[in-house]
C-alpha positions as CSV (number, residue, x, y, z in Angstrom):
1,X,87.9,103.9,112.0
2,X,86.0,107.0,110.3
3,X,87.5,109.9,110.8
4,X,87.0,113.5,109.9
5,X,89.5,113.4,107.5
6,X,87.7,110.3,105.7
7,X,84.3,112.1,105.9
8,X,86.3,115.1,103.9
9,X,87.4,113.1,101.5
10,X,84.0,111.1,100.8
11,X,82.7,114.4,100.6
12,X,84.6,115.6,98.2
13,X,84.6,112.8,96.4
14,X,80.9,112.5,95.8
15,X,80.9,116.7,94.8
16,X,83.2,115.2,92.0
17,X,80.8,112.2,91.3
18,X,78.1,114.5,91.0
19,X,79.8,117.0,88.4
20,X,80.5,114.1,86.4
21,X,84.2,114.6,87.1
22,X,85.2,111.4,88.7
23,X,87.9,109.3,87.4
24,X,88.1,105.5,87.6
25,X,90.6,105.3,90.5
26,X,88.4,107.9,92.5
27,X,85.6,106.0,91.7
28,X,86.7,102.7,93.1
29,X,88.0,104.9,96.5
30,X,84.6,106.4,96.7
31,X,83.2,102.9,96.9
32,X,85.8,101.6,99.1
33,X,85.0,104.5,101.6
34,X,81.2,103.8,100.9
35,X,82.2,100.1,102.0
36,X,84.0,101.3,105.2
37,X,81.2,103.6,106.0
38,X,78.6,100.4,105.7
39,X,80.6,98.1,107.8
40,X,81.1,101.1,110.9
41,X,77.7,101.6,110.5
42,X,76.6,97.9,110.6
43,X,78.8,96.8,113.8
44,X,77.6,99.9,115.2
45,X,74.1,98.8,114.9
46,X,74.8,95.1,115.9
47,X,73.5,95.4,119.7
48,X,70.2,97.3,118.8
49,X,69.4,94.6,116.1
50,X,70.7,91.8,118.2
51,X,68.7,93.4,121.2
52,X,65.4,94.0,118.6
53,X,65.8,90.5,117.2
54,X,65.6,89.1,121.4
55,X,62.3,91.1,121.9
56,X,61.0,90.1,118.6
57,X,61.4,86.3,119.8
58,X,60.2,86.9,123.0
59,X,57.1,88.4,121.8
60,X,56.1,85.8,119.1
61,X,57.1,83.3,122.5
62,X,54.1,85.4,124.5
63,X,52.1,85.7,121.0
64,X,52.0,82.0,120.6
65,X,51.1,81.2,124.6
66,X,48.3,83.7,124.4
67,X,46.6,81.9,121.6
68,X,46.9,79.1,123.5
69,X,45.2,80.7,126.5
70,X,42.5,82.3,124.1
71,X,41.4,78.8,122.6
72,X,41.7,77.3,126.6
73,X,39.5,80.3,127.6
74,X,37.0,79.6,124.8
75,X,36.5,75.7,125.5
76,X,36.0,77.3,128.9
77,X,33.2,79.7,127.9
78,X,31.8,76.9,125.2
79,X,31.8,74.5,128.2
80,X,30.1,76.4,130.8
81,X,27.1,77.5,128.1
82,X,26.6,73.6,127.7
83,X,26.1,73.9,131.5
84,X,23.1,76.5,131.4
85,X,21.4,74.7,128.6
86,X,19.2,72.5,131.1
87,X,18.7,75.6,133.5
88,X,17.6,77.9,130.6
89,X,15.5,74.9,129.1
90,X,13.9,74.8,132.8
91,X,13.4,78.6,133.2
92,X,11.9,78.9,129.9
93,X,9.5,75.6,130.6
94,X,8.4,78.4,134.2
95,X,7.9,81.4,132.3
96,X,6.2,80.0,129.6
97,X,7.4,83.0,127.6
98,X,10.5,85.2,126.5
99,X,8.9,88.1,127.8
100,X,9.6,86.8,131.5
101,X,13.6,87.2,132.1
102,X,15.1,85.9,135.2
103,X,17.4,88.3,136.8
104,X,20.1,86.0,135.9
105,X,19.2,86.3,132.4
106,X,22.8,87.8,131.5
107,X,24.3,85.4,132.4
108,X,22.5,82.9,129.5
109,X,23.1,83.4,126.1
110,X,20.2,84.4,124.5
111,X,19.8,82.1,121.9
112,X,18.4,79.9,125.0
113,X,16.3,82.0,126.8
């Protein structure tokens, strides 16, 4: 477990490393207490990342069913403008002209008006 103590002593050690002063044996303790350091940290970070990596697949889960629902929605929408084609054909053949809208006109893409 890191202590106080151990935090000293990396400390210390690494005010060594940086004055070039460091012998081999210290050397391999600094990067043992480095490796000690890395592992408390890591199993103290497990649950967030385990917790982040459940959101993250439930998200790409309700990523992948919206898509779904976008490309439902837009066979929708293509299938109800096939259904005013025959009505706009029909208003246009009674107006005779563009310049005439029906008040339903928003409701028809314009492109058959």
């Amino acid at each position: 477990m890191w202590n106080q103590e151990k935090q000293q002593r990396l400390d210390a050690l690494r005010v060594r490393e940086a004055e070039e002063r460091l012998p081999e044996e210290e050397r391999a303790e600094l990067e043992t207490l480095f490796a000690e350091l890395d592992a408390e940290e890591a199993e103290a970070l497990r649950p967030a990342l385990e917790r982040m990596q459940h959101q993250q697949t439930e998200l790409l889960a309700e990523k992948k069913h919206l898509r779904a629902e976008a490309v439902q929605l837009e066979r929708i929408i293509h299938a109800q403008e096939q259904l005013l084609v025959p009505s706009a054909m029909h208003i246009r053949g009674l107006t005779g002209t563009k310049l005439i809208r029906p008040p339903f006109a928003c409701f028809i893409p314009s492109m058959m008006i």
